[in-house]
N, C-alpha and C positions, 0 to 999 in steps of 0.2 A: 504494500500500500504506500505510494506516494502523492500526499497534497490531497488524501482521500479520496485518488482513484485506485481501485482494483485491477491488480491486470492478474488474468486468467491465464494468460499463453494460447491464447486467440494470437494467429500471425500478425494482425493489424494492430490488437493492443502492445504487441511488443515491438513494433515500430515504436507507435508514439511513446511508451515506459523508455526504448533507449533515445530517442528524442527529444523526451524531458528532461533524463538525466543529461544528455550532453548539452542539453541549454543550460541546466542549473551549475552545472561545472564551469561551462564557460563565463558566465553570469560571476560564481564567485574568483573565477581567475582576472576577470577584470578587474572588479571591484579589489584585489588585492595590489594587482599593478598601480591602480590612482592611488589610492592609499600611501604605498610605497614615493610614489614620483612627488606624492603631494608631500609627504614625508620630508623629502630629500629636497623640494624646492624652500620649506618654510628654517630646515636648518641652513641652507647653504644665503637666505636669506638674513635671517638673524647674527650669523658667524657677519656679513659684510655688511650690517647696517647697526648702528647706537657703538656705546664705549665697552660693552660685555660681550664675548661671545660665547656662542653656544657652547655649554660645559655638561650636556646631558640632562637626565633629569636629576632632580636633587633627592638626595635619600630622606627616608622620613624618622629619620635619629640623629642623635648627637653622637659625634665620637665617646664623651661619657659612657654613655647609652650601650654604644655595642662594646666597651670595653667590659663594663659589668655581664654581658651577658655570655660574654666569652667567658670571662673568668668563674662565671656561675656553671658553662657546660664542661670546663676543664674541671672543678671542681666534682662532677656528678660522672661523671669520665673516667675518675681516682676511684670514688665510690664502688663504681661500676666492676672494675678492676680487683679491687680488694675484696667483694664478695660475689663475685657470680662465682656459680662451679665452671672447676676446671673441661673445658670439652673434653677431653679426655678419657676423663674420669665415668665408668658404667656407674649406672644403679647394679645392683647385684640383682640377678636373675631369680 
C-alpha cells in the first residue's frame, strides 16, 4: 500500500506502483539537491559578507558543561571496570 492505493499485481497497477515510486524518489532527490545548493549558496554567502564568518553551527554547551560531563563518564567508566564480571569468567554449570 502506497499513498492508500492497493496494488494487487494486476500488470497495469504495477506500472503505475513502479511509476509512483520512481516519481516519489525523484521528487525526494530533488528536493535534496536544492537543499544542498541552497545550503552551500547561504554559507558561501555569509563567509563573504559582515565582519564574522561562517564558523558552523554553535554547540548548545559551555566548555564547562562538557568538561563535567566527560569527567562524570570517565568517572562511571572506572566504576564500570572495577565491578563488572570478568568475561571470562563461567557461571558454573
Amino acid at each position: 500500500m502506497i499513498n492508500n492505493f492497493t496494488f494487487d499485481g494486476a500488470p497495469g497497477q504495477q506500472a503505475v506502483r513502479d511509476a509512483l515510486i520512481a516519481f516519489m524518489a525523484a521528487t525526494s532527490q530533488a528536493q535534496a539537491e536544492a537543499t544542498k545548493a541552497a545550503q552551500r549558496a547561504g554559507i558561501e554567502h555569509a563567509s563573504q559578507h559582515g565582519d564574522r564568518a561562517y564558523i558552523g553551527c554553535q554547540p548548545s554547551y559551555t566548555p564547562d558543561q562538557f568538561n563535567d560531563v566527560r569527567d562524570m563518564l570517565a568517572s562511571i567508566a572506572q566504576i564500570a571496570r572495577e565491578n563488572w564480571p570478568n568475561p571470562t569468567d563461567r557461571l558454573p554449570d
